[in-house]
C-alpha positions in Angstrom: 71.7 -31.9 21.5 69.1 -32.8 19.1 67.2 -30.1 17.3 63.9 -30.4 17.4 61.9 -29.1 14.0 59.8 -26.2 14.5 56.2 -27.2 13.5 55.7 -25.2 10.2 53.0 -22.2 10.4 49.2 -22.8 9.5 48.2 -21.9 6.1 45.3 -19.3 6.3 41.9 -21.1 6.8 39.8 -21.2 3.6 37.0 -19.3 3.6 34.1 -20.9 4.3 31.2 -21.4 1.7 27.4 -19.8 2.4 25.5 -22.9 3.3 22.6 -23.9 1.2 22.2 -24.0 -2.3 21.9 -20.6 -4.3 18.5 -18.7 -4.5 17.0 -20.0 -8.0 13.9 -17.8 -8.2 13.1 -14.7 -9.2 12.6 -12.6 -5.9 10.9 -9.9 -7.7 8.1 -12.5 -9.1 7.9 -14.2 -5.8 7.0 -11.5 -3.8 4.4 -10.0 -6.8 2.6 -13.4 -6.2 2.7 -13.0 -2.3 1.2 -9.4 -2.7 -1.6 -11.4 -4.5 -2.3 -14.3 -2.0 -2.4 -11.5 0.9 -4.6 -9.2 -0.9 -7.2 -11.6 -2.1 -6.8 -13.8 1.8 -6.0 -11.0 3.9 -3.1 -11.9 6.5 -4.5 -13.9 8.9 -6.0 -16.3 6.5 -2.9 -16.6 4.7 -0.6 -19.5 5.5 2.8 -20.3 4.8 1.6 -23.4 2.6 -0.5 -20.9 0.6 2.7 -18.9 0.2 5.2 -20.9 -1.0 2.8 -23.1 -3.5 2.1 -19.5 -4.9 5.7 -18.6 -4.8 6.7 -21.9 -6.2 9.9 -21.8 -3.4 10.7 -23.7 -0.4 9.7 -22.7 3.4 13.7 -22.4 4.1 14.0 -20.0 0.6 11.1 -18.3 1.8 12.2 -17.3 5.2 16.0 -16.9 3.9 15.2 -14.2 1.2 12.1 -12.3 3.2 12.5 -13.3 7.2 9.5 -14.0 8.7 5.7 -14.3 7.7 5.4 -9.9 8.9 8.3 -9.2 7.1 6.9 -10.7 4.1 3.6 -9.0 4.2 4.7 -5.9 5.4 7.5 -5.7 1.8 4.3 -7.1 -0.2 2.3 -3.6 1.2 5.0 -1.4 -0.2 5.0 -3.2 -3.7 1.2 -2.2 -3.4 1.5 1.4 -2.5 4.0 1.7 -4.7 3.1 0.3 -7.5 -1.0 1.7 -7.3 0.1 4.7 -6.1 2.3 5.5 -9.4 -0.7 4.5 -11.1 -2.7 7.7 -9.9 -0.8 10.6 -9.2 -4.1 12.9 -8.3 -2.3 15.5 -6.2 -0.9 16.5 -10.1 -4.4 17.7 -11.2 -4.4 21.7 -11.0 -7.3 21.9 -8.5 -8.5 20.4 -4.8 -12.0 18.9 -6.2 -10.3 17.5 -9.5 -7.8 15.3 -7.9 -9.8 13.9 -4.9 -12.3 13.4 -7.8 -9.7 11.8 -9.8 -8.9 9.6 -7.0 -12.3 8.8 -6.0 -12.7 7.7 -9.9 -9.7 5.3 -10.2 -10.4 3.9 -6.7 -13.9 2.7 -8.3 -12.5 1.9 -11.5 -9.4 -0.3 -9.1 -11.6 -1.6 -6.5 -13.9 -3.6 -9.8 -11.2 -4.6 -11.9 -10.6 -8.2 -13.4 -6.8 -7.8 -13.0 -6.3 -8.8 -9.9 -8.6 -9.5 -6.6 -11.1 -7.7 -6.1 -10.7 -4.9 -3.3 -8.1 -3.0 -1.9 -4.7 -4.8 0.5 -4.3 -1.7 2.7 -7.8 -2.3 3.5 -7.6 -6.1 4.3 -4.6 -5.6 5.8 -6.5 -3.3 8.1 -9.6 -6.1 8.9 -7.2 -9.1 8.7 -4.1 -8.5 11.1 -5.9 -8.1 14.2 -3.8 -11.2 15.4 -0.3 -9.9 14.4 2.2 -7.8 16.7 2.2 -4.7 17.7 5.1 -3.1 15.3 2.8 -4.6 12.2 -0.2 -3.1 12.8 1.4 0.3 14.4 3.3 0.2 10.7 -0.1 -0.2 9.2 -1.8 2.5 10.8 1.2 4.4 9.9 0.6 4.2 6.3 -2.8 4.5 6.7 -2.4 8.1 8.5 -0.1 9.1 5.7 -2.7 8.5 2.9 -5.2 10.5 5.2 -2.0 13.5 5.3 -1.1 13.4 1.8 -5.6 14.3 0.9 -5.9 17.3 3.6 -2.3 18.6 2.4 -4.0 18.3 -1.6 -6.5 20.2 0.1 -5.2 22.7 2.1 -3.2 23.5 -0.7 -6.5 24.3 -2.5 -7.0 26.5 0.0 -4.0 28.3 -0.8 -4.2 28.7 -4.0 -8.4 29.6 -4.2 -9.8 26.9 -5.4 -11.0 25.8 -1.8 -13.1 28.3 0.0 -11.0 30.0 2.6 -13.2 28.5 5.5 -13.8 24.9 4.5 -12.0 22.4 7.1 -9.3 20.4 5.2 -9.2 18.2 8.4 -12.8 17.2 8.3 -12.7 17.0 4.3 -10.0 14.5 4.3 -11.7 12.6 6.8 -15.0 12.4 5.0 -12.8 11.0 1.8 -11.2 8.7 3.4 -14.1 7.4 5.0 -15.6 6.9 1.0 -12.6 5.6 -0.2 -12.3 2.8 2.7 -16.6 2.4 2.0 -15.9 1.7 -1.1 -13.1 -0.3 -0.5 -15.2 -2.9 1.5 -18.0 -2.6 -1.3 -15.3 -3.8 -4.0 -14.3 -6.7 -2.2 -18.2 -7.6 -1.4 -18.8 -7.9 -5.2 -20.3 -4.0 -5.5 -20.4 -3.5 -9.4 -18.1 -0.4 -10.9 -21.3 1.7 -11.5 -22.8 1.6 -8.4 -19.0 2.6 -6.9 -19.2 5.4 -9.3 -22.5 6.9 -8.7 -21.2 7.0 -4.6 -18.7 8.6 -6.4 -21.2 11.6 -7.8 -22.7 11.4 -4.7 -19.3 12.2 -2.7 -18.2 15.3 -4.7 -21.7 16.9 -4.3 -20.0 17.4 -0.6 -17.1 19.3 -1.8 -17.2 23.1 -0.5 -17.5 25.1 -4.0 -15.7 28.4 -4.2 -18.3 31.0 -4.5 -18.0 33.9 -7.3 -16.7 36.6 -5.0 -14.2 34.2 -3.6 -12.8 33.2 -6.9 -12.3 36.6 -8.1 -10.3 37.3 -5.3 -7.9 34.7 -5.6 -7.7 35.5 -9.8 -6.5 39.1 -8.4 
């Protein structure tokens, strides 16, 4: 009886190549020039067309290296926080007033510059994504309540250490600040020149509890 050849074993499958061609952009430069569109268009205005011309990349690149229109925004936000708020680290300065006055200052002085559009993106972010879902703008006000922490911790810490009088309402403070520092926000973006941003500046710290004599020489003891 014939034998009959035993069919020889598969050779291991090659592996298979990532489809598409190979990003050719610089992702950090790409998503710099997205923060810019969104900041000076706000969200909703924003298109993907407006996108991609300023990204110089594709609709397919675009989605394959950030996802989806939210996710884009939402990594274009933290480049913002990040990189405006390493440009003003006020909770440094050694008292309350000073660094919510330092704040206040390079808010006005941010809000007016030539550098980039005019106004702040955390605030058009908070006018413009009315439209979006529910885990964007519950990220949003996320970050916004975090800012709004980070000032009534400065100045409860104030408090602390005697620069704050004892019975002054770090809540209510930090409310009233943030309040300015969103004002001011919308008066950037309306075309409100640096000096008139810096004399509601002046205006703000005349608000700011002082410590009283008595007060301060009990905290110096």
């Amino acid at each position: 009886m014939k034998k009959i050849p035993r069919a020889p074993g598969k050779a291991p499958a090659a592996p298979k190549r990532p489809r598409g061609r190979p990003r050719s952009f610089d992702r950090d430069q790409a998503l710099q020039r997205a923060m810019e569109v969104f900041w000076a268009k706000g969200f909703e205005a924003t298109s993907l067309m407006d996108l991609t011309e300023a990204m110089d990349i594709s609709p397919p690149s675009l989605y394959a290296a950030f996802g989806d229109k939210e996710k884009l925004f939402l990594e274009a936000v933290e480049r913002y926080q990040d990189r405006r708020g390493e440009s003003c680290p006020y909770c440094n300065e050694p008292t309350a007033r000073a660094a919510i006055e330092k704040l206040l200052v390079y808010m006005a002085e941010e809000l007016t510059s030539r550098d980039h559009p005019r106004g702040c993106l955390m605030m058009m972010a908070a006018a413009t994504t009315a439209g979006s879902s529910e885990k964007l703008q519950a990220t949003l006000t996320a970050k916004r309540m975090a800012a709004k922490i980070r000032l009534k911790a400065r100045i409860e810490r104030g408090i602390e250490e005697g620069d704050v009088p004892a019975t002054a309402d770090a809540g209510a403070l930090a409310d009233f600040y943030s309040t300015i520092i969103n004002g001011m926000a919308m008066q950037g973006r309306e075309g409100v020149s640096r000096k008139s941003l810096m004399a509601t500046v002046a205006t703000a710290m005349t608000v700011f509890p002082p410590i009283v004599a008595r007060e301060r020489a009990k905290a110096v003891a």
